[in-house]
N, C-alpha and C positions, 0 to 999 in steps of 0.2 A: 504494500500500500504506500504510492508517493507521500500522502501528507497524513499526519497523526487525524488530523479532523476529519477524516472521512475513515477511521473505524469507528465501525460502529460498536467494540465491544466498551470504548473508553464511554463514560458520561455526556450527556450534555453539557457537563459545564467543564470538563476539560478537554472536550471538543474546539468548543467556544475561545477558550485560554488561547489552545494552539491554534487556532485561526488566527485572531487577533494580534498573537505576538510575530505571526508572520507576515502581517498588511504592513506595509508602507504608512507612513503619514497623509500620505495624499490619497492609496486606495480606502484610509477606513474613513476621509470624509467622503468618499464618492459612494461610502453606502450610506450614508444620513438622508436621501431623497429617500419619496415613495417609490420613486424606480432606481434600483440601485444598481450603477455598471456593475458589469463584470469586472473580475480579475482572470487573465485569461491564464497568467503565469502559474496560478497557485489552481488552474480549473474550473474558478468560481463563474457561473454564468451570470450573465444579468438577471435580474429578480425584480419582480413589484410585487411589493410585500402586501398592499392592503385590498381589502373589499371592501365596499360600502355595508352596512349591514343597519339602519336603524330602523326598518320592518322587515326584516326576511332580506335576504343576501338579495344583489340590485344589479343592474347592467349596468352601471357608470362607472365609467373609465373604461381603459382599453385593455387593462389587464380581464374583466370579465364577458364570460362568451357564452350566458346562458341565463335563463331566465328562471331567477330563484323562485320560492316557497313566498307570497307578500301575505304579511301578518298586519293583522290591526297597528295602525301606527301610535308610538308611545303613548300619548296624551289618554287614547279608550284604554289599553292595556294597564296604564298606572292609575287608572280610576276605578280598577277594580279593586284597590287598597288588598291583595293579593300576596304575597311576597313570593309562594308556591309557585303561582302560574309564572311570574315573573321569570324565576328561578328555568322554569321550565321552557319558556321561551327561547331563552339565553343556550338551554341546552339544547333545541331544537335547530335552532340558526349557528350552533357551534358544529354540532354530525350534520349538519348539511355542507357549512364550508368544508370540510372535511372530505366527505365521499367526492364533489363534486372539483375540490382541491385533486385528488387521489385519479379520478376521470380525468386529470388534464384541461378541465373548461374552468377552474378557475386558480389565478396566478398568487394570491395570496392568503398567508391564513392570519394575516394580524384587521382583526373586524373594525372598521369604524364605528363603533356605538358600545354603550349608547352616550345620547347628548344628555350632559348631566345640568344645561344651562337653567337656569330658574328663569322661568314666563314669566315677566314681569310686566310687559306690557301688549295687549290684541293686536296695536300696531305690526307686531312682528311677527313678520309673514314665514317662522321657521317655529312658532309653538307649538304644532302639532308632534313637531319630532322629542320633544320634553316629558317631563314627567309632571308637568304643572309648574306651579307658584310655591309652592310649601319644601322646605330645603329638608326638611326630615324626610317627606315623603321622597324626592328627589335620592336624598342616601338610599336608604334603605331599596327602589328602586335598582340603583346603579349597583348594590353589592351581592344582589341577588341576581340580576342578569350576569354580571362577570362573573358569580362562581359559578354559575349553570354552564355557562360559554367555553370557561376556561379548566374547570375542575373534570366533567366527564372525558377520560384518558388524556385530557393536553389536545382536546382535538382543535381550537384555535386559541387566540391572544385578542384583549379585549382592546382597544383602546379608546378612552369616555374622549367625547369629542365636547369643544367650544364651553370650556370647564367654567372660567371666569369674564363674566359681564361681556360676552359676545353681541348678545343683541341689543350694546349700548352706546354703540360708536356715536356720540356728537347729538345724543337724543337728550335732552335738555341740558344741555352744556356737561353732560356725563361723558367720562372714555375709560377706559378699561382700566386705568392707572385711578381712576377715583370711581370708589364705586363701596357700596356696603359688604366687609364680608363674611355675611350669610350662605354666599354663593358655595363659598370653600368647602363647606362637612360633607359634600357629595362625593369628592373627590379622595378627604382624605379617612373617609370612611373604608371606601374602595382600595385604598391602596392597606391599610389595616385588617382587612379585611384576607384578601390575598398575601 
C-alpha cells in the first residue's frame, strides 16, 4: 500500500494524521472549499464534500445527480414539538445520503442542515427552513437531527447551516456582529451534544 491513509486496517483518525502530515501547505488549503482539488501526487481525487439536505437530500449543486426523498420542510417538522420524529428524520436523510453516496449519484456525505437560524422576523423569505423563533426549541431540534444523521453507523456529517443572525444583514440597522445572543445555544448545544 503506497500511503498509510489508505489502509484500511489503521483508524480513522490515524488515517487522517497521515494524510495530513503528508499535504503540502498549499494542498491542505485547497481542501477548505466545498469542492476540494485533488492531490494527484498523494492519489487524492477531487471531492465535493456537501449535499444540500434541509428537507430530504436536494439537487442543488453539481455534485448531486438525483432526486432525493422531500420531507416536510423544518418549520411543520419542528412544530410537532417531537424530539423522536426529529431524531428520526435526521436518520432517515443520513441512510439515504449514504446508499445513494455508495450508488455513485451523490458526491458528498457532509449534509447541509439543519438551519439552526432563529425566525425572527416573516420578512425572511428563508423561515420555512428553521425551527421557528424559540432558541430552546431550535437546540433541542438541531441535537436530535444530528445524532439521528450522524450517530446510525457514521452514515453522514451534519453541518447546522446560517448559525448566527443570518437573516439580519442591515435589517434595522442590525448585522451579524450586533445582534442578541440567544441565537448561540442551538449551536452549542449540538456540538455538546456530539
Amino acid at each position: 500500500m503506497p500511503h498509510r491513509f489508505c489502509d484500511a486496517r489503521l483508524t480513522a483518525e490515524q488515517r487522517a494524521a497521515d494524510l495530513v502530515a503528508n499535504l503540502t501547505l498549499a494542498e491542505k488549503v485547497s481542501q477548505l472549499g466545498d469542492r476540494a482539488a485533488g492531490v494527484a501526487r498523494l492519489g487524492v481525487p477531487a471531492y465535493e464534500w456537501w449535499s444540500e439536505g434541509l428537507h430530504g437530500l436536494s439537487i442543488w449543486g453539481r455534485g448531486i445527480r438525483f432526486n432525493g426523498t422531500v420531507r416536510a420542510v423544518t418549520s411543520f417538522t419542528a412544530a410537532a414539538f417531537d424530539a423522536g420524529l426529529w431524531r428520526r428524520v435526521g436518520e432517515a436523510v443520513g441512510a439515504e445520503a449514504r446508499a445513494l453516496y455508495n450508488l455513485g449519484q451523490a458526491n458528498g456525505l457532509t449534509i447541509w442542515s439543519p438551519n439552526v437560524n432563529i425566525f425572527r422576523d416573516p420578512r425572511w423569505g428563508r423561515g420555512q427552513e428553521t425551527p421557528g423563533e424559540d432558541p430552546v426549541t431550535a437546540s433541542r431540534y438541531a441535537v436530535a437531527f444530528v445524532t439521528g444523521l450522524q450517530e446510525i453507523g457514521g452514515e453522514a456529517s451534519a453541518c447546522c447551516k446560517h448559525a448566527t443572525a443570518y437573516d439580519l444583514d442591515y435589517w434595522n440597522n442590525v448585522v451579524r456582529y450586533n445582534y442578541d445572543s440567544k441565537v448561540i445555544p442551538p449551536l452549542c448545544d449540538v456540538e455538546h451534544s456530539n
